[in-house]
N, C-alpha and C positions, 0 to 999 in steps of 0.2 A: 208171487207166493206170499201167501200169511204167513206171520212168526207170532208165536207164543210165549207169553214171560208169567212167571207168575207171580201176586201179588201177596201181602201177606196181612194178616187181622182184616178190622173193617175197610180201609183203605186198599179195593183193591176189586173192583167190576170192572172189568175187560170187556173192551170195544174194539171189535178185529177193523180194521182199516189194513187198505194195499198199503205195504211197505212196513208194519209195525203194528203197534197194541198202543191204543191208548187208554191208560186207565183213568175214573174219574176217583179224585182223592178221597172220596165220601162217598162210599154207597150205599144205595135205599132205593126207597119206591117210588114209581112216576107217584109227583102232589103239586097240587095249583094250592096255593094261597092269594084271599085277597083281602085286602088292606082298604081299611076305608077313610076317607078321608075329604075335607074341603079346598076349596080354592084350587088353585093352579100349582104345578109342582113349582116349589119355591127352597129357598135357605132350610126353611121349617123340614122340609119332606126329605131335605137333602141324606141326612144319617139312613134312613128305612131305605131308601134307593140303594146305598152303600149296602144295607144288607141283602138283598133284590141280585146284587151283581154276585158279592160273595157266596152266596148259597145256590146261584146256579153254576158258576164256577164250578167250585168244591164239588159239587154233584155232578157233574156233567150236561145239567140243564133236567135231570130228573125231577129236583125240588127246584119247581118259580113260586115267587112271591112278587105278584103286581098289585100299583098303588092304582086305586081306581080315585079319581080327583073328582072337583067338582059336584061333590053331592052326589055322586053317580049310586051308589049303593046305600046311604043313606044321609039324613039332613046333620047337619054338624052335631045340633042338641041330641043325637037320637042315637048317637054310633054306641053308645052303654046297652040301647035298648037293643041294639041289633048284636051285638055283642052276645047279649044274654039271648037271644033266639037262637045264635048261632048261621046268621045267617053271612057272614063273613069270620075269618079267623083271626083276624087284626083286626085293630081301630086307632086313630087318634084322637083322645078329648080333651078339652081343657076345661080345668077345674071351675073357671066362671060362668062359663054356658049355663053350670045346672048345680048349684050349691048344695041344692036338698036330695042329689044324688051321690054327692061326694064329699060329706061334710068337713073331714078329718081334715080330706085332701087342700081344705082353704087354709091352710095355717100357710103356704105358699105366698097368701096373696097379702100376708101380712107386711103393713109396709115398715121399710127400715133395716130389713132382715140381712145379716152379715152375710149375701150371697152375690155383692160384688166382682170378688175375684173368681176366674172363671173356673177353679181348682178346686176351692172352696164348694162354689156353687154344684162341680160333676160331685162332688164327693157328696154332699147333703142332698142330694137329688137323687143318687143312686143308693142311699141305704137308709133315708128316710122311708122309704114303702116296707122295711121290712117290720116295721112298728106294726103292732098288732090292728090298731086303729084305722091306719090305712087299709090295709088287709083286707079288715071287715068291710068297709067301703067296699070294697072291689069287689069279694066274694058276692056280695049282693047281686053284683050282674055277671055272676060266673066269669068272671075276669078275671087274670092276673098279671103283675105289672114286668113288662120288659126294657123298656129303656127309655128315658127323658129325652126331652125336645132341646134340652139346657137352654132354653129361653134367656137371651139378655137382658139387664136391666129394663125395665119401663123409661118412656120419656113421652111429651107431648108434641104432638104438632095442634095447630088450630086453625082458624081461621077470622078475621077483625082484628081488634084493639089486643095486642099482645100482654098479657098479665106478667107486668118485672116486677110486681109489687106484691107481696103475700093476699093482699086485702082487693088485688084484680080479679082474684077467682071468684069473687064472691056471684051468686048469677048466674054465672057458666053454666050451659049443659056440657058434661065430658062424657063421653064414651069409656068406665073405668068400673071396673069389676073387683069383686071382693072384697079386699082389705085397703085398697087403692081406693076404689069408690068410696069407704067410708075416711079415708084420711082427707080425701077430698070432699068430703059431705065437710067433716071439720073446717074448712076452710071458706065455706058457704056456698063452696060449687051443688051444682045436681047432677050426681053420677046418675047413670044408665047404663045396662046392660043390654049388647045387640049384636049380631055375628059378623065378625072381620068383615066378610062380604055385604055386608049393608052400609059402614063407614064415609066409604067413599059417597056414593048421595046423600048421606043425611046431611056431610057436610058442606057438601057444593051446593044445597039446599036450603041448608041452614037452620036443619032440625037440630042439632048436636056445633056447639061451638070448638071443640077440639076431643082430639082421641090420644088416650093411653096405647102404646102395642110398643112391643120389642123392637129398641133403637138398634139398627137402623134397617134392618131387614125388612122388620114386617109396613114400617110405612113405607118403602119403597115398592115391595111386593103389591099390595093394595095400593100402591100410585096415588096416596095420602098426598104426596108434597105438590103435588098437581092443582088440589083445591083448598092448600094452604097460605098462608102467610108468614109464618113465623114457628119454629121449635125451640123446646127446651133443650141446654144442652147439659146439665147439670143436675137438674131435679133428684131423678135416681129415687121417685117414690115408692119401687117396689119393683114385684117383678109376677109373676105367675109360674103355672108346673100345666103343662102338655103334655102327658105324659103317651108311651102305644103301646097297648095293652094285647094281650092274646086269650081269646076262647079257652078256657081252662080244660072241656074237653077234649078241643083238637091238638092243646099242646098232649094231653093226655094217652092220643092217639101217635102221636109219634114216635119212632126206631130211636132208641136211644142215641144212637152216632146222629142222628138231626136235632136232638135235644143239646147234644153238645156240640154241636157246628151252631146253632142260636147261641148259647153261652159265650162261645171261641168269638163270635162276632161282635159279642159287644165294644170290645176296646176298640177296632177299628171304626163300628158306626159312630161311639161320641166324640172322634179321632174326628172325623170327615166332618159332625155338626157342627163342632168349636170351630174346626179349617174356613167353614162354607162361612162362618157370621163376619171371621174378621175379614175374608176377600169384602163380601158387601157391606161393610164397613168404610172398609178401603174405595170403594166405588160409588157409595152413597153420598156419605159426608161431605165431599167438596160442590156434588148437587145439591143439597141441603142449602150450603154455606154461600153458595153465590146466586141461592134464587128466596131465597128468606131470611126474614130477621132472627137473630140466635139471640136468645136469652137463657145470662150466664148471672146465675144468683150470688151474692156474696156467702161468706162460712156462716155469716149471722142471721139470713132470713133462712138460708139451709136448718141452722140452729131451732128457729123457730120454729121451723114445719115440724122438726121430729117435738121440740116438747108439744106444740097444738095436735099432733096428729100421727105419731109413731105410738109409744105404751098404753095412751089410752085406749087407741084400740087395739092392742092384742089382749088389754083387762078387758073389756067388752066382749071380746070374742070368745075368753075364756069364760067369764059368766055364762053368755048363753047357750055353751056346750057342755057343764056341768054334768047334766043329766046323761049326756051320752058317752063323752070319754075326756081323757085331762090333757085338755089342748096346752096347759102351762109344760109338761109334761113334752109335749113335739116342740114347742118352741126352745126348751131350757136344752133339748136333744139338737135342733139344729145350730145353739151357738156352742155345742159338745163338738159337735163334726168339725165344723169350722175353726174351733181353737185346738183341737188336735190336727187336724189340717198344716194350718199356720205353723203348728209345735212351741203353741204355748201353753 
């Protein structure tokens, strides 16, 4: 025999099953989302998974959201363009891929930036986009921003003659984007910009002498330490913003109770990103440490790096955005978050 209960507001679509009612906690309309993105599911994709599970949950499996990997749906550099076609309703990008698409969004890649601690970091990452400047970035490709990838610090892995010395960069090809690439240009390195998934042969190749990516996730992820020699373990040149963004139409096309089951999720999915980096941390590091050389710079060549290659370029970066918006302006706002953060 069925039994009947009744539920009450939105929470509350009844599903007869022998023996009982189950109801799912969010009701709405059968919807597929999908999620475009590269690489293999990793640390990175870990938060969007978390959301994936939460929202079929909560629905009863009405609302999925699948990550399509691999470039399946579209090329890393391109997921803004697809975005803006509409031809998936997420995306992930990251602001180096394509500068002259997200100009605002490079203030991220400036190096030196008080986005260390990882508190600090969610909080300037999550209220930095509501600045007008970002905004307009996004608006461009009918995007709007839902949650950060809270990227870890930068560090290097390489491969050759390991640079302990400020004056070893000089030469180098690195694989180092934005604000990173030009701290490193100061230093006499040759940044270049090229997709996660090219890294690993340029280096076993030896087109690219070392790569910048989020310690220790992403060289792990792309099996960097494979056709390394040596990491920094100190640098801490910087960091970038990955952020995934949603089709402003299709958010627009949603039952209000899915609008706020997306909200309701956020705490948990940057809950599960920050959880995922320090397990591989934890599992990384002592591979790192007992198959490469570690180099640990002293306070005084750390010292150096930021006067060679911290302020001057964020003056630089500021000059050349004049015309468009006041980069001084997001930067003076990210060490606002951060010292209200701290509670200084």
């Amino acid at each position: 025999m069925f039994s009947l209960s009744v539920a009450i507001g939105a929470a509350g679509v009844l599903v007869a099953s022998p023996g009982g009612v189950q109801a799912a906690e969010v009701e709405g309309p059968k919807l597929e989302w999908k999620v475009s993105v590269w690489g293999k599911r990793r640390a990175f994709t870990e938060g969007i998974e978390k959301l994936s599970e939460i929202v079929s949950e909560k629905t009863d499996g009405n609302w999925t959201i699948k990550l399509y990997y691999g470039g399946a749906l579209s090329k890393s550099r391109e997921n803004l363009d697809g975005i803006k076609l509409g031809a998936f309703e997420m995306a992930f990008f990251c602001n180096f891929y394509h500068p002259g698409k997200n100009p605002a969004w490079m203030v991220y890649t400036m190096p030196f930036l008080p986005l260390g601690d990882p508190e600090v970091s969610r909080a300037v990452r999550m209220r930095l986009p509501e600045h007008p400047a970002l905004k307009a970035d996004l608006d461009r490709w009918n995007a709007m921003f839902y949650v950060s990838t809270l990227l870890p610090q930068y560090e290097f892995l390489g491969k050759g003659k390991p640079p302990k010395e400020l004056g070893d960069w000089k030469g180098m090809r690195v694989r180092a984007g934005g604000g990173i690439g030009k701290a490193m240009e100061k230093l006499g390195a040759i940044p270049t910009s090229m997709p996660a998934t090219e890294v690993y042969t340029s280096i076993e190749r030896g087109t690219i002498d070392a790569v910048s990516f989020p310690f220790t996730y992403a060289h792990a992820a792309y099996k960097i330490h494979e056709v390394s020699d040596w990491f920094t373990a100190n640098m801490s040149p910087g960091t970038s913003e990955c952020p995934v963004v949603i089709n402003k139409d299709a958010y627009a096309a949603l039952p209000d109770q899915y609008k706020q089951l997306l909200e309701d999720a956020k705490g948990p999915v940057l809950d599960r990103q920050l959880e995922v980096y320090r397990e591989a941390d934890e599992k990384n590091l002592p591979i790192f440490e007992a198959k490469l050389e570690k180099i640990v710079y002293s306070d005084e060549q750390i010292e150096k790096f930021r006067e060679v290659a911290g302020k001057p370029v964020w003056d630089e970066w500021v000059a050349a955005n004049k015309d468009k918006f006041d980069g001084q302006e997001l930067i003076d706002r990210i060490f606002a978050i951060a010292a209200e953060v701290k509670g200084q």
